[in-house]
C-alpha positions in Angstrom: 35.1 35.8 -104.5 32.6 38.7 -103.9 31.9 41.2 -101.3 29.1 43.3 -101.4 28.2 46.1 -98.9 24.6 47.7 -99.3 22.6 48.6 -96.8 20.2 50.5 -99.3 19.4 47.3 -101.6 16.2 46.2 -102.3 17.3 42.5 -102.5 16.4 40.5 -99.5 19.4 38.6 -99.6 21.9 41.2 -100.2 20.3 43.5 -97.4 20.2 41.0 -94.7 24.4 40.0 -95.7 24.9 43.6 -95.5 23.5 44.2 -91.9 25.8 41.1 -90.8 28.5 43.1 -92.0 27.4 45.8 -90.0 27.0 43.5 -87.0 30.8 42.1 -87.3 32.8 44.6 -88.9 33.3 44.2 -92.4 32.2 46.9 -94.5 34.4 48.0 -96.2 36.1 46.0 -99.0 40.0 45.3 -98.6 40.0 46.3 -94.7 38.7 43.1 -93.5 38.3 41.9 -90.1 40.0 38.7 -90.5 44.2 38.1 -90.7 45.6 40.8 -93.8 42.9 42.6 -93.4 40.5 40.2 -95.5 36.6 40.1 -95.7 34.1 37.6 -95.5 32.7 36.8 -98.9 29.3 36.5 -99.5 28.4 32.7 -99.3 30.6 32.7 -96.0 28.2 34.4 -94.3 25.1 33.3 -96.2 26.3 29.7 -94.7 26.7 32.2 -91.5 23.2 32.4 -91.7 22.1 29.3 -92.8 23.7 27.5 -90.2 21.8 29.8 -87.5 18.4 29.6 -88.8 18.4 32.9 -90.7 18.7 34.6 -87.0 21.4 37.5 -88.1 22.6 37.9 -84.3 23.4 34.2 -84.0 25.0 34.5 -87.3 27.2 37.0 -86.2 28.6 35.4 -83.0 29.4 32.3 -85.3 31.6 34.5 -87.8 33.0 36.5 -85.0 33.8 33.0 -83.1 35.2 32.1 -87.0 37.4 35.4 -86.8 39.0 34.1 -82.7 39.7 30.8 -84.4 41.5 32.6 -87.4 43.3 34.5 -85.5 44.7 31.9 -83.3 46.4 30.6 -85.8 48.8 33.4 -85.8 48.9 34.1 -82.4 52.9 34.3 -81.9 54.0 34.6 -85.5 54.9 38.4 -84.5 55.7 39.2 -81.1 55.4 42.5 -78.9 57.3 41.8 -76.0 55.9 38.7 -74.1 52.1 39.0 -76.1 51.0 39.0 -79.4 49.4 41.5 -81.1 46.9 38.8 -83.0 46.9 36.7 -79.6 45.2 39.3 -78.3 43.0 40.3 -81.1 41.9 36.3 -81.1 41.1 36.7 -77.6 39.2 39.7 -78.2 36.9 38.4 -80.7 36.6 34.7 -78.1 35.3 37.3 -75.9 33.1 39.2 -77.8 31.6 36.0 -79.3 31.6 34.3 -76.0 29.4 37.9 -74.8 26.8 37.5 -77.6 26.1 33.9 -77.1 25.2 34.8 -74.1 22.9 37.1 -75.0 21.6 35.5 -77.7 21.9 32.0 -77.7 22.9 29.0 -79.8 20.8 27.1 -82.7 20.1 23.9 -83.0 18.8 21.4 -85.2 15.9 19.4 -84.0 16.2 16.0 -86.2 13.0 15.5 -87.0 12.5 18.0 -89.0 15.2 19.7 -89.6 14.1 23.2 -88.4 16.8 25.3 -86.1 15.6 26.6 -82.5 17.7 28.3 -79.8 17.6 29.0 -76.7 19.8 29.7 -73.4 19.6 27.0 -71.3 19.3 27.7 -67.4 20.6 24.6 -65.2 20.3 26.2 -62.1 17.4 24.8 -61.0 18.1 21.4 -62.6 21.1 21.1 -60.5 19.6 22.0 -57.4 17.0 19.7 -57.6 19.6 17.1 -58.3 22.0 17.4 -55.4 18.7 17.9 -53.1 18.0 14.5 -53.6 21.5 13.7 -51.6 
């Protein structure tokens, strides 16, 4: 398990982790953004990255949509009248994610050769084309 926060490093690797700590919240070891106030280790979010073609904003709205889903899971294990406290901390981060995907778009895998691309798709137009047809 390791956690490393260093904005200053002179490793590639370690530099760009650090400024998707920056991005999602978790900087500082032991106060984590996830449930008990846990952090993301390392290969977490290098996988983060991986899986979002080294793009560090995409990367960030997967491990913040990562943090909603964690936080379900406790949504009503401690109650505050008729709402949760991590009900509405998973909706928070949903939110948040849902706000930078928006901006910033999904990756995909294009099977031929493997490489990611991303893009926000506009239907609009598609679908008014279609129902003029009608």
């Amino acid at each position: 398990m390791s956690f490393l926060f260093d904005l200053s490093n002179a490793d590639y690797g370690v530099h760009r982790r650090s400024l998707l700590r920056l991005l999602i919240g978790d900087t500082v070891e032991g106060d984590g953004p996830r449930p008990n106030r846990a952090n993301f280790q390392d290969d977490e979010l290098d996988a983060f990255v991986l899986l979002e073609a080294d793009n560090l904003d995409r990367a960030a709205a997967r491990a913040i949509e990562a943090l909603a889903a964690q936080w379900a899971r406790y949504a009503g294990s401690y109650r505050l009248g008729p709402e949760s406290e991590e009900m509405r901390q998973s909706a928070a981060f949903a939110d948040r994610a849902k706000e930078m995907r928006g901006v910033h778009g999904f990756t995909t895998a294009d099977d031929s050769d493997g490489t990611g691309d991303s893009a926000v798709i506009d239907w609009s137009g598609f679908y008014r084309d279609w129902v003029g047809k009608f």
